[in-house]
N, C-alpha and C positions, 0 to 999 in steps of 0.2 A: 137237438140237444139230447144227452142222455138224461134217464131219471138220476144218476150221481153227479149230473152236472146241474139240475134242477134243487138240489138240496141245499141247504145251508150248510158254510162248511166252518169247521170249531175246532179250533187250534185247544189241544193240554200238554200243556208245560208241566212235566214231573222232576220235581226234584228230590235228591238225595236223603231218605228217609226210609226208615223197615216199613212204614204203610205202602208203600209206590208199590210192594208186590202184587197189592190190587188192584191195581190202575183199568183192570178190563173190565172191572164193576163200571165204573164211571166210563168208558169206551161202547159197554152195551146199552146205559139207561140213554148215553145221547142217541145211538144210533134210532134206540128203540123212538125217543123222539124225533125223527126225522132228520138227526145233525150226518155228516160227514162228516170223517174224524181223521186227522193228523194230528202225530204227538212228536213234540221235542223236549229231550232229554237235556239233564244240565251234563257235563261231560263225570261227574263222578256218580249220576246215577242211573249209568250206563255201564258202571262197574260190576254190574249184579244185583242194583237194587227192585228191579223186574226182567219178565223173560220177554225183551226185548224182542227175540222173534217169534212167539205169539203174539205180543200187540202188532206187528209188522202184520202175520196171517189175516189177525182181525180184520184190521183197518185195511190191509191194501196197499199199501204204502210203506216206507219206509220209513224207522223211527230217527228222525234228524237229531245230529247232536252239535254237528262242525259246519262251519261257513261253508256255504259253496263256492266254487271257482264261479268267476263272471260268466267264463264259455257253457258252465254247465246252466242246464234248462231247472226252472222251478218248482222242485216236487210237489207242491202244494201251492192251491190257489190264494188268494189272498183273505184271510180270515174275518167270517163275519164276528165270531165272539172268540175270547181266551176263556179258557180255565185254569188253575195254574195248582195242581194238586196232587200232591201236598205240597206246599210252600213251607221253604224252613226257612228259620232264623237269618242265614245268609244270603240266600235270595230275597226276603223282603229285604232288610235292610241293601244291598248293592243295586237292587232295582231302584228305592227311593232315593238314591244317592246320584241315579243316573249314572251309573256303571253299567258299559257295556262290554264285558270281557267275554262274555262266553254267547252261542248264537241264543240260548234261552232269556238271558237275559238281553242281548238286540230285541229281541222279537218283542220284547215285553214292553219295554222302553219307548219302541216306534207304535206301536198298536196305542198304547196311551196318550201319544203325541199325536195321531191319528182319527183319537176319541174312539176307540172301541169298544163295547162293550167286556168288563173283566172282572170275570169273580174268583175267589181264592179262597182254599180252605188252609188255612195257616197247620203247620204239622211241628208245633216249638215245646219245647216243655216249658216249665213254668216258672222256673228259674232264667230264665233267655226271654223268654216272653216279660219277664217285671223289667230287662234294662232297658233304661230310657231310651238310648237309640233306637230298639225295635219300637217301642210306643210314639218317636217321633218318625219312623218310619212310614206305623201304619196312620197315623194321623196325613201324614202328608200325600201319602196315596188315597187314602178317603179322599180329602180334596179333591186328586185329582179323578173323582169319580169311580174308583176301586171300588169292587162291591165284596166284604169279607166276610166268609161265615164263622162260627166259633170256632176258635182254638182248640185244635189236638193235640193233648201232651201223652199219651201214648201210656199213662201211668197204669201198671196193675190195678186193679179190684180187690178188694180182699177176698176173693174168689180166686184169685192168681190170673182170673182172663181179664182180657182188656176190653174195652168201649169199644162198638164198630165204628169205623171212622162213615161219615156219612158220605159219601160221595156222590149220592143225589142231589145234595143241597146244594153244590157248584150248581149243579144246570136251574136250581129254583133263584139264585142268583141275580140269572139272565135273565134281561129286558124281554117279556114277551117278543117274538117276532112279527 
């Protein structure tokens, strides 16, 4: 076996959100922890909400956004943990709803059926974050054993700069290995 075959490997789900431009923070802190990393994208934040080919560079890999054909072979081995970051408003809720229309949302869907370890840094503002469907959302993915960190709403400072979004805190998240 190779030493990239010997590592644990961590699926991040990025969706649609102006933070996803730093998704390589959160790409380097796993790596630096020993993860292997494959990312899939929801198909609108592959629109430009990162530079999808440096996270390709990084990782190695290809950034997944669309089903594969049956014939083709499996980019990605089967994941020991999800991240899912940032998480908007419409990915939680269609996740908890058991919506699988887009492959980010399969993948999320089966990994929890599967009992995966999954943490999510939610990226909603705070008007989206108070409607009750998102609060029965995340209540019902708690259940189902979702691990979530605080809520980014992305709001100014009155500084005019914004909060760093943590993106270390997905991987503090995760179950020890």
């Amino acid at each position: 076996m190779t030493e990239q075959a010997d590592k644990p490997f961590l699926y991040v789900v990025v969706c649609a959100a102006g933070i996803a431009a730093g998704v390589s923070e959160l790409i380097t802190s796993a790596q630096e922890r020993g993860w292997e990393v494959g990312v899939i994208a929801t198909p609108v934040a592959m629109g430009g909400f990162f530079d999808s080919g440096a996270v390709q560079a990084q990782t190695g890999r290809p950034v997944r956004s669309a089903w594969r054909s049956p014939a083709d072979p499996r980019p990605f081995p089967p994941p020991d943990a999800v991240v899912v970051a940032p998480a908007t408003f419409n990915t939680v809720n269609k996740w908890a709803a058991g919506i699988a229309d887009t492959l980010a949302l399969g993948t999320l869907n089966e990994a929890a059926g599967l009992g995966i370890p999954i943490a999510v840094l939610p990226c909603v503002a705070d008007a989206l974050a108070a409607h009750p469907a998102y609060q029965d959302s995340l209540r019902r993915l708690r259940g189902m054993g979702v691990r979530f960190g605080d809520a980014y709403d992305g709001a100014p400072r009155p500084d005019g700069g914004r909060a760093d979004f943590a993106w270390e805190r997905a991987l503090d998240l995760l179950p020890p290995r």
